[in-house]
C-alpha positions in Angstrom: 102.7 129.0 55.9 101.0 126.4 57.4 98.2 127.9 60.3 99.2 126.7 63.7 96.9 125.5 66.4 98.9 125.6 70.0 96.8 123.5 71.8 97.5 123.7 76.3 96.1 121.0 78.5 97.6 118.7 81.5 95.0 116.0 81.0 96.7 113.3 78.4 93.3 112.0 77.5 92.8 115.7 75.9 96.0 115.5 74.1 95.9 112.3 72.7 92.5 113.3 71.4 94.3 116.5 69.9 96.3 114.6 68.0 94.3 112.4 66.4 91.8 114.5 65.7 93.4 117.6 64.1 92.3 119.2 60.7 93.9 118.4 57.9 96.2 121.7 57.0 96.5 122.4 60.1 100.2 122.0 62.0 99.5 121.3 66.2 101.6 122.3 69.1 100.7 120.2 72.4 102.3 122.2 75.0 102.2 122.9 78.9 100.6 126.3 79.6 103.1 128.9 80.9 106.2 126.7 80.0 109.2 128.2 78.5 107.9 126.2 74.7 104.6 127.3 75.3 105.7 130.9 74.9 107.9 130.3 72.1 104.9 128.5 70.5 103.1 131.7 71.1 104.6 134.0 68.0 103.5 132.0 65.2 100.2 130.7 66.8 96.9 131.7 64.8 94.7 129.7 67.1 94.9 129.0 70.9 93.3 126.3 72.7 93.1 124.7 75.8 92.7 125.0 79.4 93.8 128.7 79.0 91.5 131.1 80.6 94.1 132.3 83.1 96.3 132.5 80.3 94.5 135.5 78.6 96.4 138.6 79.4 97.6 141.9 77.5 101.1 139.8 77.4 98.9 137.1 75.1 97.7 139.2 72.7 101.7 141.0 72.5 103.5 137.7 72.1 100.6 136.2 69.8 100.3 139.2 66.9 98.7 136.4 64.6 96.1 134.8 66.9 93.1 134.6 65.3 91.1 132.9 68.1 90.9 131.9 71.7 89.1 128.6 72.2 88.7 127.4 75.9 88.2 124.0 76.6 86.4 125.1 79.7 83.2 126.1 80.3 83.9 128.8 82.6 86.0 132.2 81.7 86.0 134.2 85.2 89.8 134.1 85.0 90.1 135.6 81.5 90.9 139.4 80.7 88.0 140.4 79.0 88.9 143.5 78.1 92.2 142.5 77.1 90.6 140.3 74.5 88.2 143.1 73.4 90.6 145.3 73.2 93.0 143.0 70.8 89.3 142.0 68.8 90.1 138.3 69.1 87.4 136.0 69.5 87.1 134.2 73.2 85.3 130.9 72.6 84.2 128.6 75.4 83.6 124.6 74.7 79.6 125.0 73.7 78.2 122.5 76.8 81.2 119.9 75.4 81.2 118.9 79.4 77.2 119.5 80.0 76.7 116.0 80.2 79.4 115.4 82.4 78.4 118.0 84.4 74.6 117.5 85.1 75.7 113.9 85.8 77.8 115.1 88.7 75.4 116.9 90.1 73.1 114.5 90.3 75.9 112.1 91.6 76.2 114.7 94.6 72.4 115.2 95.1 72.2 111.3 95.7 75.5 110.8 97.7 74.3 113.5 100.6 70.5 112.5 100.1 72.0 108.9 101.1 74.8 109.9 103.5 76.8 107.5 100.8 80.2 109.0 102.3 79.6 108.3 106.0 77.6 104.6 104.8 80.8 103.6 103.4 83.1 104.8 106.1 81.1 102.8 108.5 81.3 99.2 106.4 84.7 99.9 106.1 85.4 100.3 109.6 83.5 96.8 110.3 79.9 98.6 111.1 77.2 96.8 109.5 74.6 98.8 110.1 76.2 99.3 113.3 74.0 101.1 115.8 72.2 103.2 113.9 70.6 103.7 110.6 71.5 106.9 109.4 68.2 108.9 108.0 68.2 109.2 104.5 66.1 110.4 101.8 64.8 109.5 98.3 64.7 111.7 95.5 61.3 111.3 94.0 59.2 113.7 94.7 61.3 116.2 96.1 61.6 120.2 94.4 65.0 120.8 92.5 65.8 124.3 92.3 68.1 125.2 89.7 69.7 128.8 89.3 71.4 129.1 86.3 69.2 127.4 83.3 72.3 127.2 80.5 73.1 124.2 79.1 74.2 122.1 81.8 70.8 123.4 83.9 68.8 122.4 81.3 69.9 118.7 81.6 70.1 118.6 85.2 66.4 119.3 84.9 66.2 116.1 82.2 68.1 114.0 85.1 66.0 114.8 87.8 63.1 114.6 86.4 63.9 110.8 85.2 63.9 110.4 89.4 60.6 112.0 89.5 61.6 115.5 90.9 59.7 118.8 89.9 62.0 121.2 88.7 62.1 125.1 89.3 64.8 127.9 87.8 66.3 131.2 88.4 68.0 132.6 85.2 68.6 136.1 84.2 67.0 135.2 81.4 64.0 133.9 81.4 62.4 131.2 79.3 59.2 131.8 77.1 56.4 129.9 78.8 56.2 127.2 75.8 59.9 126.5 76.2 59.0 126.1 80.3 56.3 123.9 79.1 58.6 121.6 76.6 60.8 121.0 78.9 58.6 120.7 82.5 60.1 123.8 84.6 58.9 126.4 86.1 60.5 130.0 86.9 60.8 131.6 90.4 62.4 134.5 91.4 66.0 133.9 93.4 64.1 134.1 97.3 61.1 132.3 96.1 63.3 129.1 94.7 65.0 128.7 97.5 62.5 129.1 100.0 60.3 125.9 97.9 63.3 124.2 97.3 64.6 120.4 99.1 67.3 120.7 96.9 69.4 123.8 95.3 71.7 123.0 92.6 74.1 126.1 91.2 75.0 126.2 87.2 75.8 129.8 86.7 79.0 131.4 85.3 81.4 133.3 87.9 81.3 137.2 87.4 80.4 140.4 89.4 76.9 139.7 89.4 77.4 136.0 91.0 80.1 136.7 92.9 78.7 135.4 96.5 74.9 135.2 94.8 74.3 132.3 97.8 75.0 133.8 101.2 74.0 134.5 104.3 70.6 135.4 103.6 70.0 133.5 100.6 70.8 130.5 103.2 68.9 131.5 105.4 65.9 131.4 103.1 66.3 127.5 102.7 64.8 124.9 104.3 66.6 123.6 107.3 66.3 120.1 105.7 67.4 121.2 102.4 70.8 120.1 100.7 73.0 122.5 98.0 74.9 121.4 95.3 77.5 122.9 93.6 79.2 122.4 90.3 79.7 125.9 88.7 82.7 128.1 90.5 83.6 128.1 94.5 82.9 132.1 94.8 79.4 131.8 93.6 78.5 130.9 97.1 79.9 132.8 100.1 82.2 129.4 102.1 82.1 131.0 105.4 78.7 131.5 105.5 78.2 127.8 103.9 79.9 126.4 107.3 77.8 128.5 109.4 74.7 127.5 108.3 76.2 123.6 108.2 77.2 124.5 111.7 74.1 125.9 113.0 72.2 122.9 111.5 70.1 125.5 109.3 71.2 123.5 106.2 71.0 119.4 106.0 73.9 119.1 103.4 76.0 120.0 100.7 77.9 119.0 97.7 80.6 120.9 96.5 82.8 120.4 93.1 84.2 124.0 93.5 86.1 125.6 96.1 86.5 129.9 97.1 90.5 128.7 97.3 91.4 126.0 94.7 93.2 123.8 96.1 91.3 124.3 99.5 93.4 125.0 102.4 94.3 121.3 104.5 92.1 123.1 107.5 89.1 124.3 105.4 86.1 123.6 108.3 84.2 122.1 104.9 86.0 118.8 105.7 84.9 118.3 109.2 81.1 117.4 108.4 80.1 114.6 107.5 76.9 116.0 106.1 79.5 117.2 102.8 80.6 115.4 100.0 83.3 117.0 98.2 85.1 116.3 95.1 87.9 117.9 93.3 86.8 120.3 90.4 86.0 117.6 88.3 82.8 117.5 87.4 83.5 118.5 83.8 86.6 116.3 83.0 86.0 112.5 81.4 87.1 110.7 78.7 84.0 111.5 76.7 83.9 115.1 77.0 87.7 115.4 76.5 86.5 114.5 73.2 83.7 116.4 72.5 85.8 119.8 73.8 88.4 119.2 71.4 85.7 118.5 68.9 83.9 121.4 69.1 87.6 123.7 69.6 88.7 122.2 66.5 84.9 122.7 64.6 85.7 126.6 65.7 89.2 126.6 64.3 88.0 125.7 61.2 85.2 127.9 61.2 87.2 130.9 61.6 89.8 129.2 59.2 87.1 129.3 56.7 86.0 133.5 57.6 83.1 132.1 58.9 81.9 133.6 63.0 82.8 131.1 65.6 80.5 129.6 67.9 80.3 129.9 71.6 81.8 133.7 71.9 81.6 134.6 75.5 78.2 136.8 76.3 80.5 140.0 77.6 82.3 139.8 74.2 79.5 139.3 71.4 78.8 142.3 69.4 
């Protein structure tokens, strides 16, 4: 019987990709996640990939008896049962830093826009303002202190990025680099209150889980500079929102640039889009045409890997043996 890879996605680009790029040997279901042919693709699927982390439940692993692998096209797993997967011994995969680039770009895209109040520049030479009355204050990045919490991947070429602009870069990760690897790559490691006290700007790259959960909030805030500016890209929760708009509110906190959201889609009255201090995109830092392809690249590399008996790459930390 020919192994079947049920591939989940709502991004086109991803499934075209899919399609032209699956193994040889292999036969490929494209199909909408939590739809009635998704499902029936489920009982003779060996491999799942996709978009599917909220997809892995105890009812997977019952209507799947075959699967053989979980690959996520995601980086990010917080909405996955771990234990259900554990418990069934299938490997959960995530994409291996397919969307890193992607990513780190992103970041960097949101450090600039509120450094240069791009978002309320634009409003006003739209509205018929040039220059209008006042030139806003803005700020270059050169010479400014990145911190960066969270040195995977994606952290690791933030750091490349903004260091190209001339930025000194400091982390926070769990775990901690040996000082030759600091030294290869320019960075230097703080503890969590030390970072963000030094830091103009804060940029977040850390998975979601219990130990994350609301890692930036009140009193991490609080710790900043009052002319500092955070970023993130990583998962809404990882910073506590209310306390985010009352440190925006207070003033305590120049800026911010949020990806991610504590409620995805955001509520139409979230306070977050009343400042114009805040530029905010919709969870799609990760998604482009180029890492669309490298995702199913690396899902498919996996497949074939376990195809062969081989390990798979990219197993999720909680579930590695």
């Amino acid at each position: 019987m020919t192994p079947r890879i049920v591939f989940v996605t709502t991004f086109p680009d991803a499934a075209d990709v899919a399609r032209a790029m699956v193994p040889s040997g292999f036969e490929l279901a494209v199909v909408p996640g939590g739809s009635a042919e998704y499902r029936a693709a489920l009982a003779d699927a060996e491999y799942l990939v996709g978009f599917v982390d909220g997809l892995v439940d105890p009812a997977l692993f019952r209507d799947a008896p075959r699967l053989r692998l979980v690959q996520l096209l995601s980086a990010g797993y917080d909405r996955a049962d771990l234990a259900a997967a554990r418990a069934a011994r299938v490997p959960l995969c995530n994409n291996g830093g397919a969307n890193a680039v992607a990513v780190s770009e992103h970041a960097v895209l949101l450090m600039l826009a509120v450094s240069r109040q791009l978002v309320r520049q634009h409003l006003s030479v739209a509205a018929g303002n040039w220059r209008g009355n006042q030139t806003p204050r803005v700020h270059e990045l050169r010479g400014k202190t990145l911190g960066i919490v969270g040195l995977g991947t994606i952290g690791k070429k933030t750091a490349r990025l903004a260091q190209a602009f001339g930025m000194r870069v400091i982390y926070h990760d769990i775990a901690r680099l040996p000082e030759d690897r600091e030294d290869q790559l320019d960075v230097r490691f703080r503890l969590l209150r030390e970072l963000l006290r030094e830091s103009d700007l804060v940029s977040l790259h850390t998975p979601l889980n219990d130990r994350t959960h609301h890692l930036i909030g009140a009193g991490e805030l609080a710790l900043m500079k009052p002319d500092a500016i955070l970023v993130n890209t990583a998962r809404g929760p990882v910073v506590d929102e209310a306390a985010l708009v009352g440190a925006l509110s207070s003033g305590a906190l120049a800026g911010a640039g949020l990806d991610v959201f504590d409620q995805e889609p955001p509520q139409p009255d979230n306070p977050l889009f009343g400042f114009d201090n805040v530029v905010l995109t919709a969870h799609l830092a990760g998604p482009t045409f180029e890492s669309n392809t490298a995702r199913v690249r690396n899902a498919f590399d996996n497949v074939q890997r376990v195809a062969r008996g081989e390990p798979p790459l990219w197993i999720v930390p909680e579930l590695e043996a």
